[in-house]
N, C-alpha and C positions, 0 to 999 in steps of 0.2 A: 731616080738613080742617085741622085746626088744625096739625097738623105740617107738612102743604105750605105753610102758610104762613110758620111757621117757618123751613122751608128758603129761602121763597123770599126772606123779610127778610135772612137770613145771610147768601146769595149776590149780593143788591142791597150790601149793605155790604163784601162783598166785591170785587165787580166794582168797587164806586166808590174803594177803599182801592189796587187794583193800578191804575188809571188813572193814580191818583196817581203810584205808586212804579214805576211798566212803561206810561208812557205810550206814545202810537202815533208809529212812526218809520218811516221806508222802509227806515232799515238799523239794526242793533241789534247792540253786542258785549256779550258777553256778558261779567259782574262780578259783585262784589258787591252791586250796585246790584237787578240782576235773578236772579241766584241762589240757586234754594232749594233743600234739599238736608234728608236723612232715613232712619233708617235704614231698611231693607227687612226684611219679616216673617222674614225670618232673620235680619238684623240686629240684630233685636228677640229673638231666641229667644237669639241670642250672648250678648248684653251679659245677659241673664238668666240665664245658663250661668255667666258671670265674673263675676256678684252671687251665685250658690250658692257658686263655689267661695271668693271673700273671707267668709263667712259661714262656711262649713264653717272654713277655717284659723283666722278668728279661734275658734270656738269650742274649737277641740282643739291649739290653739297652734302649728300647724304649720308652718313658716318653710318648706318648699320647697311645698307646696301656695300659700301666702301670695304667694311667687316667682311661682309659674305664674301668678295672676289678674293678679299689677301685670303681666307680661309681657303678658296677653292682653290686658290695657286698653287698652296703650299700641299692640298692633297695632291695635285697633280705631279710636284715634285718629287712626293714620297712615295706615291706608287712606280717612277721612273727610276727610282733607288732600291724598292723592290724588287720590279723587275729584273734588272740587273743582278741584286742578289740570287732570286732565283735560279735564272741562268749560268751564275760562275761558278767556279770550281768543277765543272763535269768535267769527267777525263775520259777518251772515246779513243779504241784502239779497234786496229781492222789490218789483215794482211792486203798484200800488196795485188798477188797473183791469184789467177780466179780461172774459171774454165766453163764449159758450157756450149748448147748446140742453138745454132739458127734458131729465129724467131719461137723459143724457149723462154720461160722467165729464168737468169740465174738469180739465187739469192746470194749475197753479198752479207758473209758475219760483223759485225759491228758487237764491241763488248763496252760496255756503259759504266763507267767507277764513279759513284757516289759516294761520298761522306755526310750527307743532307739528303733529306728530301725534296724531290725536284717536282714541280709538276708542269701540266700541257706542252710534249716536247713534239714538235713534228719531223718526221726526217724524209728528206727528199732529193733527188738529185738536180742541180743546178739546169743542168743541160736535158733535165729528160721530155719526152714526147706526150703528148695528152695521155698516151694509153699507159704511162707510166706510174706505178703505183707508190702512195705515200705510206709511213709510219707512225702511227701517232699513240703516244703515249701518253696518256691522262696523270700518270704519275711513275718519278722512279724513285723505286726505295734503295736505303744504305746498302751497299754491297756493289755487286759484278752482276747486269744484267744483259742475257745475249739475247740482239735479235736480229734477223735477217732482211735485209733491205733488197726488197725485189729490183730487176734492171732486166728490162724486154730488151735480148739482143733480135734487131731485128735484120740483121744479114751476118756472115764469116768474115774472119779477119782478127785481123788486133787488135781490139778496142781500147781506147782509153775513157771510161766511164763519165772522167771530169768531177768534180768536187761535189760534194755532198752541202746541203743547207739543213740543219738545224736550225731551229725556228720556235719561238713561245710568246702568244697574247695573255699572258699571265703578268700581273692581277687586272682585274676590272676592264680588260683589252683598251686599255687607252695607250701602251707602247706593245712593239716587237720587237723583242731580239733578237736577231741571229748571227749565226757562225757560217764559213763558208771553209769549208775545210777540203784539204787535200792530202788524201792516201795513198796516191799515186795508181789508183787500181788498172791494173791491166787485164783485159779479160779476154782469152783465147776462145775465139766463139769455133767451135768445130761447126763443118753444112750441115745441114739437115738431114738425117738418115730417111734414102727414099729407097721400099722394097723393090729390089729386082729377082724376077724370077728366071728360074732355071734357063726356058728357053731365048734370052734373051742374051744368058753370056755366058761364055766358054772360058772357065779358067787356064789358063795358061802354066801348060806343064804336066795336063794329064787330059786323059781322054774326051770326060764328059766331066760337068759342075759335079762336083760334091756334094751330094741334099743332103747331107746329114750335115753342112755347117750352113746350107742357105736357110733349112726348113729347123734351125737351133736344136740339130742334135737325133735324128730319127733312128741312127744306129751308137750304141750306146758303147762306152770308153771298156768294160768289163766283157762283153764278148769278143775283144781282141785277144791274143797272148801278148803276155808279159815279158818286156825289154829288159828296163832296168832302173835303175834309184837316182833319182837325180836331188842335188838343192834344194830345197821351196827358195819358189821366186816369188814374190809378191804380184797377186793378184790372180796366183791360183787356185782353179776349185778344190775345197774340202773335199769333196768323193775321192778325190786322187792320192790326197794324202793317207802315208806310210804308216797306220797308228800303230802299229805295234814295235815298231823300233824307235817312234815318239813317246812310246809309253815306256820300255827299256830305258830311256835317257839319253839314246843317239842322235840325239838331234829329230830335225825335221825335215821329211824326204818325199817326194811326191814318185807316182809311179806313171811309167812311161811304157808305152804299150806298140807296137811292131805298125801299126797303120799309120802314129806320128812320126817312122823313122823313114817315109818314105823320099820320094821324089819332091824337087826344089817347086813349091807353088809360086807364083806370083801374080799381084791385081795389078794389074795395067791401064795405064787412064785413056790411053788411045784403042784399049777392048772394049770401055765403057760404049754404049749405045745410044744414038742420038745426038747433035750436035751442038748442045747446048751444055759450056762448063759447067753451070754450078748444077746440074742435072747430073751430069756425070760425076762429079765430086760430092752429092747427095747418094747415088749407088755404091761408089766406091764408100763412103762410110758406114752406109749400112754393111757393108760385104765385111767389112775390116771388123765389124762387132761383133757379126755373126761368127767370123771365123775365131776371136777371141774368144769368143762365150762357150763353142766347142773346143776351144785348146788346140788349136791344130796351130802348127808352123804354117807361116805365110808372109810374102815381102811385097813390097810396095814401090810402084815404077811408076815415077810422075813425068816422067819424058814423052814429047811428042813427037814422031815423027817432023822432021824439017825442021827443030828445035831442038838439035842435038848439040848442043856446044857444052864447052867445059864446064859453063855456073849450071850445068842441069844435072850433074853428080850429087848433088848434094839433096837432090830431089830423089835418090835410090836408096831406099831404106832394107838393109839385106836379111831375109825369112831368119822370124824368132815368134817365141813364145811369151806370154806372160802380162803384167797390168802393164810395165813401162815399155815395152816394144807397143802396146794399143795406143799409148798417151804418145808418143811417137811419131806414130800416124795419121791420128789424129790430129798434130800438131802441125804438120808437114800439111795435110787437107786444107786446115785451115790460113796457112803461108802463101797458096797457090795465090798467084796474081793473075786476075781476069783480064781478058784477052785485048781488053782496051789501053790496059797500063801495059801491053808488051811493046 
């Protein structure tokens, strides 16, 4: 007990001492500012190898033995001045906000700016779990390289990913260097989308479920009649769009059809089935997909019965269409706080 505490006082002074010296940036070059560097368990074995052999010469007076250790010193130095080289100058830029579902991998972009060639870079998160996957780049060349840095969310919530490590046993692996960088990533993990079927929930506001948005679509948007022309919204289907008045040059207009002009739907989280939140918060996201992926209007009621007070307004998201009403909902799914922080 007493040691974890230890540890954990060491690491708080530590985490507040690199804030300081490797604060949070969108983009980071890498310097002396932020590089740290050390020799590696062979490193450690060498320079212990080149302390026998100056020992052995000084004792038995031997000037070509004596030779060899300042020789091997001085490689030792050069390759930790390499090292170094290698390592500086990278300039690594990554957005802040990120998104993604339960126990999902999200990948995380990271763009790479070289003026040099770099080689053996690892990239990995500070804080990640065995099952956490690294990057490894045997070399980067001049330019802007993107690549994606996997991160298993393994539950919903806010995440804050935590700093990234950068890392190279380059040359001869007798030091490492690395960078511990912060991006500040926040990662919006939405739950898990888990199927629920028809007979299991009654949408709210009309007779029976809807299979044509449970089952993605069974009755199709063109055997309706036709409403009217509305905006493109972003993150609507191409089948719906107006091409012939986009071809005209009127802009860009989706068409809307008499089944989506109907009656106020709503997902309810006290209709969800079964007593377990993040169960019911895995249905309700699958529902919120399905119902987006058909285009249908639909709102989102995150209130419980007995948990009616004021702060639970903010938990009613009112029936719309389109990519940022899903992002929405999704956003609000993944807000909900589990029933032990109430």
């Amino acid at each position: 007990m007493h040691q974890n505490s230890l540890k954990s006082f060491i690491d708080n002074r530590f985490e507040r001492w690199l804030k300081r010296r490797v604060p949070s940036h969108a983009c980071h070059q890498l310097s002396l500012q932020n590089i740290f560097i050390m020799p590696t368990k062979f490193g450690f074995s060498y320079l212990f190898f080149v302390f026998l052999l100056f020992l052995l010469a000084t004792n038995y007076q031997n000037n070509i033995i004596m030779l060899m250790s300042y020789l091997l010193a001085s490689f030792f130095i050069t390759v930790m001045m390499h090292s170094f080289y290698n390592f500086s100058g990278l300039v690594f830029k990554s957005k802040a906000n990120h998104s993604g579902f339960a126990k999902d991998i999200i990948n995380l972009p990271i763009t790479i700016i070289a003026k040099k060639k770099h080689f053996d870079l690892t990239l990995s998160f500070i804080n990640a779990s065995d099952n956490q996957q690294k990057i490894h780049l045997e070399q980067v060349d001049v330019g802007n390289t993107e690549i994606n840095l996997p991160y298993m969310a393994n539950h919903r919530g806010i995440i804050n990913s935590g700093r990234i490590k950068i890392s190279s046993e380059y040359s001869f692996g007798l030091f490492v260097s690395w960078a511990m960088l912060d991006f500040s990533h926040c990662i919006t993990v939405y739950p898990q989308p888990k199927k629920i079927t028809a007979h299991q929930y009654k949408m709210t506001g009309q007779d029976s479920l809807d299979q044509g948005a449970i089952n993605q679509g069974n009755n199709t948007t063109g055997s309706d009649d036709f409403a009217e022309l509305k905006n493109y919204v972003l993150g609507e289907s191409k089948a719906r769009t107006a091409w012939k008045q986009f071809a005209r040059g009127q802009g860009r207009y989706t068409k809307h059809y008499q089944n989506q002009q109907g009656s106020t739907q709503w997902l309810k989280l006290e209709d969800m089935p079964g007593s377990d939140l993040e169960e019911q918060l895995s249905f309700l996201c699958y529902l919120v997909l399905e119902y987006s992926h058909s285009e249908q209007k639909v709102g989102l009621d995150l209130m419980l019965s007995g948990h009616r007070t004021a702060e639970c307004v903010s938990n009613k998201i009112e029936p719309n269409v389109g990519y940022e009403h899903q992002k929405a909902c999704l956003t609000a799914l993944a807000n909900v706080k589990s029933q032990t922080n109430k």
